[in-house]
C-alpha positions as CSV (number, residue, x, y, z in Angstrom):
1,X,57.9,145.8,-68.4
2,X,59.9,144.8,-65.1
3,X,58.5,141.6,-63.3
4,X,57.7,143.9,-60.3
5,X,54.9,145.9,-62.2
6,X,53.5,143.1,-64.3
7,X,50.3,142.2,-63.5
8,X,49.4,146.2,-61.6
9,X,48.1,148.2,-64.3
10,X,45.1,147.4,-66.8
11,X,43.8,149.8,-69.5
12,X,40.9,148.9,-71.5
13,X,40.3,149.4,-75.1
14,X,38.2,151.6,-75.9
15,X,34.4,151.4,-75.0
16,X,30.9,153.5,-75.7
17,X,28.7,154.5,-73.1
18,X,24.9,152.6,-73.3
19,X,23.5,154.7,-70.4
20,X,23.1,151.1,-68.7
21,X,25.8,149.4,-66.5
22,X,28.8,147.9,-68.6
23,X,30.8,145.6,-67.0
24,X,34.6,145.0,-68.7
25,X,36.9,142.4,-67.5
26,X,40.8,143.4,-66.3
27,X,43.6,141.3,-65.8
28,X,44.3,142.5,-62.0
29,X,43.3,139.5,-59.9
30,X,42.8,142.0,-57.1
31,X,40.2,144.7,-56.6
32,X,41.6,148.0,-58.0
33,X,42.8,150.9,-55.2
34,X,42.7,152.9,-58.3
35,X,40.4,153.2,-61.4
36,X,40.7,156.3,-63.3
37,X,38.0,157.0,-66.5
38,X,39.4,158.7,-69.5
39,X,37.1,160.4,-71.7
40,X,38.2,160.3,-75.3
41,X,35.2,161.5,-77.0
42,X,31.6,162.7,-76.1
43,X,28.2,163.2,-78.1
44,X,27.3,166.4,-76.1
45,X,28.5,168.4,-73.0
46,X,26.1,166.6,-70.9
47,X,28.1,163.4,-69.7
48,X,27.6,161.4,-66.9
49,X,29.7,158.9,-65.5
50,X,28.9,156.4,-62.6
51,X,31.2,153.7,-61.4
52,X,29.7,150.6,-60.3
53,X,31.2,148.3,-57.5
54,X,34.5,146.9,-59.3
55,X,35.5,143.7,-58.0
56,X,38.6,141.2,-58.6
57,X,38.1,140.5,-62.2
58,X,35.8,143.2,-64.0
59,X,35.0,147.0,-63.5
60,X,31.8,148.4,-63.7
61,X,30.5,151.9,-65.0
62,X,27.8,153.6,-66.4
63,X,28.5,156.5,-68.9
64,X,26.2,158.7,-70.7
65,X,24.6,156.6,-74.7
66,X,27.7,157.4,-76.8
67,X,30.4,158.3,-74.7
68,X,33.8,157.4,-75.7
69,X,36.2,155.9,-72.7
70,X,39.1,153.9,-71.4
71,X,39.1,152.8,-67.8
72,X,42.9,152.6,-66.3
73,X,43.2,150.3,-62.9
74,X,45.8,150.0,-60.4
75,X,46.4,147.5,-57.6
């Protein structure tokens, strides 16, 4: 990766929804302009996802008991 864009983007591992806040750390050092949630797999149609306020080292979001996601972030 070029030294200009080290450092800008974060993707998570993959995480499971609890229906409470989760709050996942990033590497960022900045608040994000951009957070994007990826759905990768859900345990029904009815999915719900919230995002928290993210601040300069973790995201927060809520998603639905057993919803499969990644969280991408951008400064």
């Amino acid at each position: 990766m070029p030294k200009r864009l080290r450092g800008k983007y974060f993707l998570s591992a993959e995480l499971t929804g609890t229906g409470s806040a989760i709050t996942t750390p990033h590497t960022l050092k900045r608040v994000p302009t951009v957070t994007t949630i990826i759905v990768s797999d859900t345990p029904n149609s009815a999915v719900v996802i919230t995002e928290g306020t993210h601040t300069a080292t973790d995201f927060v979001v809520t998603a639905t008991t057993g919803t499969k996601y990644k969280i991408y972030g951008e400064i």
